[in-house]
N, C-alpha and C positions, 0 to 999 in steps of 0.2 A: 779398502776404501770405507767411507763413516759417510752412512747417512742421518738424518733427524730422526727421531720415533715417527711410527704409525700416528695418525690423528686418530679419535677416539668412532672415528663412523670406518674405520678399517683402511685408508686411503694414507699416502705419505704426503709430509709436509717440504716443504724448501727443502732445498741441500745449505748446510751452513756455511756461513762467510768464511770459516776456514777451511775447508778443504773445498770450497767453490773451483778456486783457479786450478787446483791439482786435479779432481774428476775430471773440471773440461779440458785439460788435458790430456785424460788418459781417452779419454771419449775420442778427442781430434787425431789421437795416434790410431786409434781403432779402422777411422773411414776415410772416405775417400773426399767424402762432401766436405761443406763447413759444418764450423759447430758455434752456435753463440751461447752467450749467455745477457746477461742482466746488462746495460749501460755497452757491450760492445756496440761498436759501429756495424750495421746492419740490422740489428737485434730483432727492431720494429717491424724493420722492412718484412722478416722473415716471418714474424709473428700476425703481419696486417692481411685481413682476408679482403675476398668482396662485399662483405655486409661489416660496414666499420662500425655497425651497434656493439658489435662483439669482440672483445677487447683480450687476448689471449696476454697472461703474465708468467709466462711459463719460467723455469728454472734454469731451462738448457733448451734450445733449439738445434734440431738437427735436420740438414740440408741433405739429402741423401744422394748420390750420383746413380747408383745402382744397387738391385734389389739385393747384396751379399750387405750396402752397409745397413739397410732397414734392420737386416738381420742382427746385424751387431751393434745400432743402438736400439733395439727392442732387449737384447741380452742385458746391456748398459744398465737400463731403465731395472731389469727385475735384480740384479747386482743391489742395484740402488735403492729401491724401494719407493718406486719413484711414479706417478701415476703416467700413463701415455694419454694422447689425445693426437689425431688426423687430420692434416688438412692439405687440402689440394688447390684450392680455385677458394674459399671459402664462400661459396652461396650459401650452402645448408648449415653453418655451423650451427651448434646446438649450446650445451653451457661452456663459459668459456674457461680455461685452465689455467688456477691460478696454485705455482708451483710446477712439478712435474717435468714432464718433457713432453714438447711438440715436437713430432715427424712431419715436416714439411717435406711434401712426394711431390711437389711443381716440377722438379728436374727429371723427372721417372717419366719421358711426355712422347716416348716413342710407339707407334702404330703401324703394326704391318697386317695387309688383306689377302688373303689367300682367294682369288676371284673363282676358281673352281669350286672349292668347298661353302665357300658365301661365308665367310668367316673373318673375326677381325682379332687380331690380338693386342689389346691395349694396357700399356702401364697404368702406373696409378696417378700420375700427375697429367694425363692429356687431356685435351679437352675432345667436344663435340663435335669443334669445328675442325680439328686436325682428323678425326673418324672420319667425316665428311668427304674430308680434300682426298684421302686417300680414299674412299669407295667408291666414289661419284664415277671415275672414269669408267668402273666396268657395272657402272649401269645399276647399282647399289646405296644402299642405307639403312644408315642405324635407327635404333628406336630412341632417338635422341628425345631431349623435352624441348620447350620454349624458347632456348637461347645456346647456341651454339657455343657461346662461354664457359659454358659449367661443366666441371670437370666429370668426364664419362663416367669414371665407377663410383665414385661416392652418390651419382645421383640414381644408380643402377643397385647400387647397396640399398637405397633407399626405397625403391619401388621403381619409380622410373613412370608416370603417366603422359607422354607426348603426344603430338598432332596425328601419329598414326596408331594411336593405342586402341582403338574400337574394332579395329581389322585384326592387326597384331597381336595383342596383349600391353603389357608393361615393357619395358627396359630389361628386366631381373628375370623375367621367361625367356629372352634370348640368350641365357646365359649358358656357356658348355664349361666351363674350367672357373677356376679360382687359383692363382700362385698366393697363400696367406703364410703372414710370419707368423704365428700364433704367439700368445700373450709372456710364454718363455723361452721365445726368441727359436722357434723349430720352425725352415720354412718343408709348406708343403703345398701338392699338388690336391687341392678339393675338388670332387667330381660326384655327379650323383652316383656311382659303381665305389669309389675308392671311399666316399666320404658320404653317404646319402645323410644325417642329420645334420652336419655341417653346412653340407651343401642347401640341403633343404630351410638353413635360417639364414644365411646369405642374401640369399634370394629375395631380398623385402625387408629382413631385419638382421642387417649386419654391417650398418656403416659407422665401423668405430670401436664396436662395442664385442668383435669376436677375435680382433686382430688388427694387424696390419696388408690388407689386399696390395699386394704390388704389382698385379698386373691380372684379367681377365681375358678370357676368350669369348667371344658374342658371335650370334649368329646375325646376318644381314641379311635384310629385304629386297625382293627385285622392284625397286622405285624409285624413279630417276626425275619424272616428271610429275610434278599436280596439278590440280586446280583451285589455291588458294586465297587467302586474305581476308579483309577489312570491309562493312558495309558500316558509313557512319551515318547516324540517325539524330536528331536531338534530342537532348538527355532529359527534357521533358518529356519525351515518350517514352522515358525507360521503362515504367512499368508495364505498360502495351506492350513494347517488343518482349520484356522476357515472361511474358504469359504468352505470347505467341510462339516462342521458339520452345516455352515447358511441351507445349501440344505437338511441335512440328516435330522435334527435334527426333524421339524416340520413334516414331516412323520412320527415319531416312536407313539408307544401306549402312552398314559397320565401314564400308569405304570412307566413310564419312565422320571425321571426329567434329567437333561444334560448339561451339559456346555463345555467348552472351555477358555483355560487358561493360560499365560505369566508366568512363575513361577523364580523368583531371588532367590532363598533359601541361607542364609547365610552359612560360615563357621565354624557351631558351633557344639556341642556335641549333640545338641536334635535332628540336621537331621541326617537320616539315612546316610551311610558314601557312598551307591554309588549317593546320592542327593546333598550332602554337597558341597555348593560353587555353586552350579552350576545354569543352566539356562536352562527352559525347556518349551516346548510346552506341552499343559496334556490338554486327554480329560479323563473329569471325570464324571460321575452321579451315580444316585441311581437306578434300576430296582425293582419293590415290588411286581412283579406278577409270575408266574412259571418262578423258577429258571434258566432253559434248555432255555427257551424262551429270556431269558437276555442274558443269553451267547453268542444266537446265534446272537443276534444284536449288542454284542459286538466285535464278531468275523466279520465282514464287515469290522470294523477299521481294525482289525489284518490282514486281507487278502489284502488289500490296500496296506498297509504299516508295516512292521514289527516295536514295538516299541520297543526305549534302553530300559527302564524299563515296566516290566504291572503288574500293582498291583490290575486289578478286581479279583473278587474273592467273593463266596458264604461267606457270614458272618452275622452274628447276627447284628438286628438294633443296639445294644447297643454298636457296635464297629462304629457306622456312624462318630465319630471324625475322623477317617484315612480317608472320603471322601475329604475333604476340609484341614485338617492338620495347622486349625489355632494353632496360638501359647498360650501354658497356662501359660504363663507369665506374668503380667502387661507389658507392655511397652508404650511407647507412639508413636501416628498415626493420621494420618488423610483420611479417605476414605470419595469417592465420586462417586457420580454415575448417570447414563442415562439410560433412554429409547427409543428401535426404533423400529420400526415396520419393517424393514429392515436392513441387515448387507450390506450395496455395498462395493464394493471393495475400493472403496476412505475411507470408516471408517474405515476396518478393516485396510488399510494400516498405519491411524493414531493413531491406538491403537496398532499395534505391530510395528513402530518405535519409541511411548514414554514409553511403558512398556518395551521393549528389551532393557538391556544392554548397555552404548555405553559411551566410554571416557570422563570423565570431565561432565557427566550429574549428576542429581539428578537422581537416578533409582526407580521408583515404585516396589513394592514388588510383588506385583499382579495386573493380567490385569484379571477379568472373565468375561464373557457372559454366562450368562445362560439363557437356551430356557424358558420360560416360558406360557402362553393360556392354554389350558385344563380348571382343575375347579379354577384356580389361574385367569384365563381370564373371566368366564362364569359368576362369582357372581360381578363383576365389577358394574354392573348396578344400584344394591341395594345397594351397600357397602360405608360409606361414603368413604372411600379412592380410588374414583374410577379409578381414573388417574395412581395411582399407582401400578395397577395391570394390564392395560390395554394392558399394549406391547406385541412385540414379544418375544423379547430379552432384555434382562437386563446387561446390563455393571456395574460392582463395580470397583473401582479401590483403591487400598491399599498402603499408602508410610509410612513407618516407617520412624521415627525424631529420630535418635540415638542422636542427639546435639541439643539442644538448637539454636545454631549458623547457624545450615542450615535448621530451621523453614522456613524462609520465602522463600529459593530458593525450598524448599518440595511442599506447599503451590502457590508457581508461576508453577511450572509444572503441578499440578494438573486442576489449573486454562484454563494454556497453552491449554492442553490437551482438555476438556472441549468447549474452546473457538473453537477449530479446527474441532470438532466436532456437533461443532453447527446447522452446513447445513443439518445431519442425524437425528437429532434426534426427540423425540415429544416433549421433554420442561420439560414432567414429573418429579418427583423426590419420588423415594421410600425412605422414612424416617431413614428405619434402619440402611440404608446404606452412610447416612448420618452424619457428626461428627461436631463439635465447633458451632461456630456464623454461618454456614453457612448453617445448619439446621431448623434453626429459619430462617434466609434470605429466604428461596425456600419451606416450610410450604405450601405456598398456591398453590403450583407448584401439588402438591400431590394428590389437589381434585377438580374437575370440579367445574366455578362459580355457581351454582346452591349448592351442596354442601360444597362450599365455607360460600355464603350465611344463611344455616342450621345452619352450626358448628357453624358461630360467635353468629345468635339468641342462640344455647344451650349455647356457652361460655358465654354469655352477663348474661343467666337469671341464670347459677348455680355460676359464679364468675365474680361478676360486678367490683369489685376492682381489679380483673386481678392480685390478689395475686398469685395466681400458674400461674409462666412466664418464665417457659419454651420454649413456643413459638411453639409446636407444631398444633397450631390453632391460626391464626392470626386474 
């Protein structure tokens, strides 16, 4: 088989028009799944994630049924000289690949719970909400984030910050196993015993960028019930509430994860009709310890201030999507995000006048800060992602691209934004919360030089051809 030269940054180009049809091919005799390429029927479907900013033009597409074909189009890929890139759910895509081959792991989406052990074993392609369905009944949950959508291990690869992260940790602390095809195509079992450096950059920095993970073991939490949701405020008050919640917040039990939040909700069918259109101040979290207990910390806000709408409420883990109320739609976005070990009033003033509202701007969708320290701060030390979990507070910020056409004035605000905030913050950057070429750019922002340093010797010794270039590890 003939592939194209190397490009001159050490990375392969296209496979060429003439041996295109013959590779895929040999590639579709290999597996079990499909396989596309360029202009086949499917091609798109297979290539389009959740965040349709991100536009994959890959070479060869492959649909994998089971972890032996991962295997044997990772082998394909190094035959070829071909670059790899991952996608499952696409929330987190990062740059997108043009040439190459995409492993699409959607069909890898099976989940079994072991309710004695408190353990889950998940493919590479499920989501949050299939962990969910299956722990729920014995009284169990994962360390899922904001939207049961998103597909479990690439946002576990990432770090993993959720609603119960201040008690628990991250996502990537509950981790017991890794099944990885590594970069030439060997699958293996990573464990901190069989594989402690491996294992140890998985855990926070390894979505994409060390292999292909086709299926994880996680540990699960005894949490069945919360006390959750939504307090809406008017978004004229924004700055008052999140200098109130900078104070409250880092006082309350680690039971307690919390934020504070700019809200723009569109004019559409899927918001609730007293939300729709409108703009809101919300403070929101998750409580996972006695019920009565939650209430009554949440009743502080209520006695301050009475809110237009309040949506806490005792609920089942399994309704945690009405925490956050991301949207289950494809669309296309761009989030970005900061941390600071302080909110002063000069940042919160510059985060609720570019998330607020305001004539002839580009509006962000969402402005959150969420508290974070507890056990999300304590394993920092060991973790490679240490930077990334070290704040107080966590900023995301969300701008939906309805147009093509106003990309890059989306893109300049966020930038703006960023830029003005620069005096507050630590420099850090948590990955998940990160989207396009600008995830790969701030990579190194994520881990202190020391495991900076770590990650490039593992990157160096398990993919020295830097075929998996994602760019999560620079």
């Amino acid at each position: 088989m003939t592939a194209t030269p190397a490009s001159p940054t050490g990375g392969p180009e296209n496979l060429t028009v003439r041996t295109r049809s013959s590779v895929l091919a040999q590639l579709r005799a290999r597996i079990a799944g499909e396989v596309f390429g360029p202009g086949d029927p499917g091609y798109r479907e297979a290539c389009a994630g959740f965040n349709r900013m991100v536009t994959h033009r890959p070479a060869v597409v492959a649909l994998p049924e089971n972890p032996f074909d991962v295997v044997e189009a990772v082998r394909f890929a190094a035959e070829e000289g071909l670059r790899v890139t991952v996608q499952a759910t696409g929330h987190g895509t990062g740059v997108p690949i043009d040439g190459g081959l995409l492993v699409n792991t959607s069909r890898l989406d099976g989940v079994t719970v072991d309710p004695i052990a408190r353990t889950a074993r998940i493919s590479a392609g499920a989501t949050w909400k299939t962990v969910l369905t299956a722990a729920a009944p014995f009284g169990l949950a994962p360390l899922m984030g904001s939207s049961s959508g998103v597909g479990a291990v690439g946002y576990t690869l990432g770090g993993g910050f959720g609603w119960l992260g201040r008690r628990f940790g991250l996502a990537s602390d509950a981790v017991r196993s890794f099944d990885l095809v590594t970069p030439d195509g060997t699958p293996r079992r990573i464990t901190d015993s069989s594989s402690p450096e491996l294992f140890w950059a998985l855990r926070g920095a390894g979505a994409g960028s060390l292999g292909v993970v086709t299926a994880m073991e996680i540990g699960l939490v005894e949490v069945s019930t919360v006390y959750a949701g939504n307090l809406f405020y008017p978004v004229d008050d924004a700055e008052e509430i999140f200098a109130r919640f900078r104070d409250w917040a880092p006082t309350r039990p680690e039971e307690l994860t919390s934020a504070v939040a700019i809200l723009n909700l569109p004019p559409t069918d899927d918001v609730p009709e007293p939300l729709r259109g409108g703009s809101f101040a919300v403070v929101r979290g998750c409580w996972s310890g006695d019920v009565d207990a939650g209430r009554r910390l949440v009743d502080e806000w209520r006695e301050w201030r009475t809110p237009l709408i309040d949506m806490w409420d005792e609920r089942p883990f399994t309704d945690a999507d009405a925490i956050s109320m991301d949207p289950v739609e494809p669309m296309p976005h761009l989030v970005t995000t900061e941390w600071f070990e302080d909110l002063p009033d000069d940042a919160i003033d510059v985060i609720a006048r570019r998330v607020r509202p305001a004539a002839g701007s580009a509006p962000l969708v969402v402005g959150e800060i969420r508290h974070a320290g507890g056990a999300v701060a304590r394993a920092a030390a060991t973790a490679a992602n240490d930077r990334a979990r070290s704040g107080e507070f966590l900023l995301e910020l969300i701008a939906a691209v309805p147009d093509p056409q106003v990309a890059l004035a989306v893109e300049s605000a966020l930038r703006v934004t960023r830029q003005e905030l620069a005096p507050f913050v630590t420099g850090a950057a948590y990955l998940n919360l990160v989207s396009g070429p600008e995830r790969a750019a701030r990579a190194y922002a994520a881990f202190g030089a020391e495991n900076r340093r770590r990650l490039a010797g593992i990157k160096a010794a398990v993919d020295p051809s830097r075929r998996f270039s994602r760019g999560d590890i620079v």
